[in-house]
matplotlib code that plots the C-alpha trace (Angstrom):
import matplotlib.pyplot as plt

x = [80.2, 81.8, 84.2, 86.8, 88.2, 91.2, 92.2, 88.9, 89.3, 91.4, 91.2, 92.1, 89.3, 86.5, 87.3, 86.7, 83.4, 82.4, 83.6, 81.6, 78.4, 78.8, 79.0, 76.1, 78.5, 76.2, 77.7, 76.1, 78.3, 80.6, 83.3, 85.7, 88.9, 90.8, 93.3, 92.3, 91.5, 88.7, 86.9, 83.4, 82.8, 80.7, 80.7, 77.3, 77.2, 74.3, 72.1, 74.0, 75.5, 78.8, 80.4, 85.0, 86.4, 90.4, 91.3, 91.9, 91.9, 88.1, 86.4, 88.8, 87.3, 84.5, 85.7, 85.8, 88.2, 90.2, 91.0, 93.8, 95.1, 97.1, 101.1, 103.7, 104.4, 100.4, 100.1, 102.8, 101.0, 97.9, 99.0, 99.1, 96.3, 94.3, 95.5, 94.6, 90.9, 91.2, 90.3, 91.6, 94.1, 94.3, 96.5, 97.0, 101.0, 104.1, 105.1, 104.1, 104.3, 107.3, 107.1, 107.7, 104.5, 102.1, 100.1, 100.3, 97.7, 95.4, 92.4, 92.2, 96.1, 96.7, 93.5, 94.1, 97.1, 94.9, 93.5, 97.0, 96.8, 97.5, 95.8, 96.9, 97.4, 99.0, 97.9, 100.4, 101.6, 99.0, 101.2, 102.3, 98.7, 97.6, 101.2, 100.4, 96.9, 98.0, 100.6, 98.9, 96.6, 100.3, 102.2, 99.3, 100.2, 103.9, 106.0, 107.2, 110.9, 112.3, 110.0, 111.0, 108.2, 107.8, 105.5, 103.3, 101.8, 99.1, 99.2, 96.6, 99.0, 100.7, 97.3, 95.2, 98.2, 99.5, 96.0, 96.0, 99.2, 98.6, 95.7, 97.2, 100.2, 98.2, 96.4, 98.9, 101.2, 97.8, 98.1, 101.4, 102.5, 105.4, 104.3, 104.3, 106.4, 105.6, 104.6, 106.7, 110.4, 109.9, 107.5, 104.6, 102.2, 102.8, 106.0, 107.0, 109.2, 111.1, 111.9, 109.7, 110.3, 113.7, 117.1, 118.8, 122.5, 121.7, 120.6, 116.6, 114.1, 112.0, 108.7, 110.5, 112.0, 108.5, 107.5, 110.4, 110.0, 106.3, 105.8, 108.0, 105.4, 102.5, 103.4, 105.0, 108.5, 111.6, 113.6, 111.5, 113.7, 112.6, 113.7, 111.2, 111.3, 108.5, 107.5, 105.4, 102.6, 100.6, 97.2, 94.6, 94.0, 95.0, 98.1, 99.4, 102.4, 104.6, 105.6, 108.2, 108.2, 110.3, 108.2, 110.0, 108.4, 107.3, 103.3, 101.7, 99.6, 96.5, 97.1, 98.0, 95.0, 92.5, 94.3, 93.7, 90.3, 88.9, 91.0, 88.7, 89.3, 90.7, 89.7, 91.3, 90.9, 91.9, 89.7, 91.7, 94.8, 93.4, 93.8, 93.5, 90.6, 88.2, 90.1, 89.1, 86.8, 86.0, 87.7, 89.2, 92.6, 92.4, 95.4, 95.9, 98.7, 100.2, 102.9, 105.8, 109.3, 111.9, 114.8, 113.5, 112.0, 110.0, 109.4, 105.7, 105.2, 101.7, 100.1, 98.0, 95.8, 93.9, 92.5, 94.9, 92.9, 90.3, 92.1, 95.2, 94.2, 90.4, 88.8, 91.5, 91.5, 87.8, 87.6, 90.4, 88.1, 85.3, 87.7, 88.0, 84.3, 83.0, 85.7]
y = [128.7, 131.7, 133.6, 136.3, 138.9, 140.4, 144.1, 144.7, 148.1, 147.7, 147.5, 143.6, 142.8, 145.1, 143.4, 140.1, 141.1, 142.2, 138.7, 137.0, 139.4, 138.7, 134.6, 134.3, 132.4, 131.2, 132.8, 132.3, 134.9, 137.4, 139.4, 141.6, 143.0, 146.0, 148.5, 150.3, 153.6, 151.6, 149.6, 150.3, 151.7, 149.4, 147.5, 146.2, 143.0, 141.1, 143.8, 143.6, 146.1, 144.7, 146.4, 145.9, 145.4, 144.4, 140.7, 138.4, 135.5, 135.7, 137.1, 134.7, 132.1, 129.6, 130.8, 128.4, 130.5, 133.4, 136.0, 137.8, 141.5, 142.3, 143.1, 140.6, 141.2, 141.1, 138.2, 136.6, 137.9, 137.2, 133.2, 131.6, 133.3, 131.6, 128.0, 128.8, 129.2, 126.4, 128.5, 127.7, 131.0, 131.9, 134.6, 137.1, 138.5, 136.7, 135.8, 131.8, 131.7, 129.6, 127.7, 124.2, 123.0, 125.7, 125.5, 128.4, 128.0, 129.1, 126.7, 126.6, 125.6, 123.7, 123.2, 120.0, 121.1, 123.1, 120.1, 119.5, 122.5, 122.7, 125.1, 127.7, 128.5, 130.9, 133.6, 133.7, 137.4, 139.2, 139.0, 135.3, 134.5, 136.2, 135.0, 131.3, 131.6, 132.4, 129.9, 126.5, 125.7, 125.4, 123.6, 120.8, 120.1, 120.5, 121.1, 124.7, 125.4, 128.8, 131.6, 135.4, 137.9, 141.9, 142.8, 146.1, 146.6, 149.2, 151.8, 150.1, 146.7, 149.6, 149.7, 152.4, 155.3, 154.1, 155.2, 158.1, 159.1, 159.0, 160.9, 163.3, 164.0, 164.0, 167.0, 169.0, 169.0, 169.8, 173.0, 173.9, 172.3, 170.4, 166.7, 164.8, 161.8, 159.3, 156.4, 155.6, 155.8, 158.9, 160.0, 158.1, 160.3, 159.9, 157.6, 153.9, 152.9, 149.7, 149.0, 146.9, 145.8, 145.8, 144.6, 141.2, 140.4, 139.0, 142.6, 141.3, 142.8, 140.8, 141.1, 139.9, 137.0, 136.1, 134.9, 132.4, 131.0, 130.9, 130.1, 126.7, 125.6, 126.4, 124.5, 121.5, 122.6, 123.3, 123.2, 126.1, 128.9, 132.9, 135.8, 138.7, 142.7, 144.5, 147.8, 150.4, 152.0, 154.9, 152.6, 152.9, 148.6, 145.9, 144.3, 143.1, 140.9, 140.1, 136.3, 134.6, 131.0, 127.6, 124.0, 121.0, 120.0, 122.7, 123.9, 124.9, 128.6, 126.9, 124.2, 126.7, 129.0, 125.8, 125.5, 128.6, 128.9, 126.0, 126.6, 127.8, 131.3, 132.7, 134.5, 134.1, 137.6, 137.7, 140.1, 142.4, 143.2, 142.4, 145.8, 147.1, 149.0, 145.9, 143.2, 145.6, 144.8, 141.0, 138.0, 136.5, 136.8, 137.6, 136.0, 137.5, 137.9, 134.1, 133.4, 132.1, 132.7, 134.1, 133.1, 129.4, 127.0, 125.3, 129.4, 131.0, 134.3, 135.8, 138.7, 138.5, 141.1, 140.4, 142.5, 142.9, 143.5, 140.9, 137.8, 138.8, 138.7, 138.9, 136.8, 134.4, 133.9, 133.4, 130.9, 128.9, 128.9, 127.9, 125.0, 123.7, 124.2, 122.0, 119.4]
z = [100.6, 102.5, 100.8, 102.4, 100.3, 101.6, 100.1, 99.2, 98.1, 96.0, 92.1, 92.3, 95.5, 94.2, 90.4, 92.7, 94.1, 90.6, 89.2, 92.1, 91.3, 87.8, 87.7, 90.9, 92.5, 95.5, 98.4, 101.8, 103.1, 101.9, 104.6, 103.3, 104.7, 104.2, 106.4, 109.2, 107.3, 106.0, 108.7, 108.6, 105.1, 102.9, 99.4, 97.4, 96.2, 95.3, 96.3, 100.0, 101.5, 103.1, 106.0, 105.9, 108.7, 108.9, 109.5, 112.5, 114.0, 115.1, 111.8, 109.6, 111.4, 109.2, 105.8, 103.1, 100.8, 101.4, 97.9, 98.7, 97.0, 99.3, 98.9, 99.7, 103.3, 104.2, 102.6, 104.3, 108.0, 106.7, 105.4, 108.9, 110.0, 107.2, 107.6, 111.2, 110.1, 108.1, 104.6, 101.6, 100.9, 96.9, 97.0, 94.5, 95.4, 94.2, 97.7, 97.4, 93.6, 92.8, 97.1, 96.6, 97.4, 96.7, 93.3, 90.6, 88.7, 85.7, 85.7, 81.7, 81.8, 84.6, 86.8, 88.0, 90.3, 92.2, 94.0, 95.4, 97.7, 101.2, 102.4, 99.4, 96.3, 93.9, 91.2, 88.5, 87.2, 85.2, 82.0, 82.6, 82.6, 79.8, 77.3, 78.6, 77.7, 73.8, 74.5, 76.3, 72.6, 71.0, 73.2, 73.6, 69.6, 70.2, 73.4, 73.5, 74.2, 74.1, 74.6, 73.8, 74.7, 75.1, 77.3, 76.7, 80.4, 81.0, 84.0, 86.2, 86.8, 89.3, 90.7, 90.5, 91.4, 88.1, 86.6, 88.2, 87.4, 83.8, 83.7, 85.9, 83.6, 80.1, 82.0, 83.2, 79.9, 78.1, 80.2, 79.7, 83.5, 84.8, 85.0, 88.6, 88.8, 91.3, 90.6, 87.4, 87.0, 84.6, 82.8, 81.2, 79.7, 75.7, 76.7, 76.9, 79.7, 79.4, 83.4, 85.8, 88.5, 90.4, 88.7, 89.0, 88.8, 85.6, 84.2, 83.5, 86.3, 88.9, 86.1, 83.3, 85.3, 86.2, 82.7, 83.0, 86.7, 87.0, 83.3, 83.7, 86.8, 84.9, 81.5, 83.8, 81.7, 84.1, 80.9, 79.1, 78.6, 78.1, 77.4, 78.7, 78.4, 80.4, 78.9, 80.5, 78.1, 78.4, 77.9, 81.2, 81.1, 79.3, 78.9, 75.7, 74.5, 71.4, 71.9, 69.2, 70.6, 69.4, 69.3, 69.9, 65.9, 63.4, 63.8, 60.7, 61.0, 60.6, 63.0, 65.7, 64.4, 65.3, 68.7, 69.9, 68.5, 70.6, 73.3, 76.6, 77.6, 73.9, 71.0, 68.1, 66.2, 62.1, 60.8, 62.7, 65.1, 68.6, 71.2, 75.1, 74.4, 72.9, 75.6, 78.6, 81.4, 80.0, 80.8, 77.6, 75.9, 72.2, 70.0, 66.9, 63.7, 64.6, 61.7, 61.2, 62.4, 60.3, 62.1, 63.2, 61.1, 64.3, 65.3, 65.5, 66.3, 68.2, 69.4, 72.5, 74.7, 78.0, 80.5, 83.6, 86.5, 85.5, 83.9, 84.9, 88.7, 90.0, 87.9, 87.5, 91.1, 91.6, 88.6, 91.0, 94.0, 91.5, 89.8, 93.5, 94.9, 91.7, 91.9]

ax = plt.figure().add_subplot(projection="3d")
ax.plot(x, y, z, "-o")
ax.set_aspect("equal")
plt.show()
């Protein structure tokens, strides 16, 4: 197998040539991409060291699969390019996500529309992949229908500017010093900011929209409806979400517990409230404090964490190119 990463010095392409270190994933050959700026520097993996260079026609050439982490608008250059080479593109931006055509997937949810690719295929929004995780167990017992979720999203999903940023400004008001604001709308050190993304007409933002769109082509539901706010937090990594959510027939606690417990991919936590900190730099979503609604009689209420930059992204994507290469 020969595998392309493309943004590979990023947070999301070096957490994918961690993810492909980490599983021995048996890679004849390994070629990473980045800008310009970066052509020539190196990455280990595997004990090899591997030299970037920036993507073409000729070195895209004899790929089996292609990992993108690249924005939008590269992805979009870089997506002809690839079918060109005749790689399979799994691409991490939300460019192709909700493309007629072009699979979103999370292997553990919906694996099997992977194989319908045509030369691509999607990585759902870090926080729709992690909710639908928690989610998936329940809705095999009965079909979920409204969804109402609050998203507390860690500094890193800006990428690591958003890291940076917080660190930055815990330091300087430590030493008396006027914050920098860059990255975030305002300030985030010892704040939560509840704006991410850009607005609609409709008065939600482009992130909260995104548990809605690319959560009905996941779950195979074009009539799930869902309410989303997305919160910045001052955490460094790992996002974690409230979820209230209506079944079609009441679930008992215990019956959802079970669920989750043997679903693949989640942890269900009751000797404690699951956190950032323990769900950080692993792959598994940890589901905790489900109970009942108050205000629905067919309503359960969850709490879910999962690790951003792995599960949320990286790893996700490279369990997709492993779904494929073993079916």
């Amino acid at each position: 197998m020969k595998i392309g990463i493309l943004g590979a010095t990023g947070a999301v392409g070096r957490q994918m040539l961690e993810c492909i270190e980490e599983r021995n994933i048996d890679a004849e050959e390994i070629r990473l991409f980045a800008s310009e700026r970066s052509r020539g520097k190196t990455l280990r993996c595997k004990g090899r060291e591997l030299v970037i260079d920036v993507a073409d026609e000729n070195n895209l050439a004899g790929l089996d699969y292609v990992l993108g982490a690249v924005s939008n608008a590269m992805s979009k250059y870089y997506r002809p390019l690839i079918e060109k080479a005749g790689a399979v593109y799994i691409d991490n931006s939300s460019a192709f996500r909700l493309e007629e055509g072009v699979p979103l997937v999370v292997p553990e949810i919906n694996g099997e529309d992977a194989l319908k690719h045509h030369g691509i295929i999607a990585n759902p929004n870090c926080s729709t992949i992690i909710t639908y995780m928690a989610l998936a167990p329940i809705n095999s017992i009965s079909r979920i229908t409204h969804v109402n979720a609050v998203t507390y999203q860690a500094v890193s999903g800006a990428g690591i500017g958003g890291f940076h940023e917080l660190g930055g400004q815990i330091k300087a008001l430590e030493n008396g010093e006027e914050p920098e604001i860059k990255v975030f709308p305002q300030q985030i050190a010892f704040n939560c900011i509840a704006e991410i993304g850009s607005y609609l007409d409709n008065g939600y933002t482009t992130e909260e929209m995104k548990m809605q769109n690319e959560g009905r082509k996941i779950m195979h539901n074009d009539d799930l409806k869902v309410t989303c706010t997305c919160v910045r937090v001052p955490v460094y990594r790992s996002h974690s979400i409230a979820v209230t959510f209506v079944t079609e027939q009441p679930v008992a606690v215990e019956d959802a517990e079970k669920a989750v417990a043997a679903f693949k991919g989640d942890v269900l936590v009751k000797d404690h409230v699951p956190s950032p900190l323990e769900t950080s730099n692993q792959d598994l979503v940890y589901v905790g404090r489900i109970r009942k609604a108050l205000t629905n009689e067919n309503g359960l209420v969850l709490w879910c964490c999962g690790d951003q930059i792995r599960k949320g992204a990286a790893a996700n994507a490279v369990s997709i190119m492993e779904y494929l290469s073993n079916h």
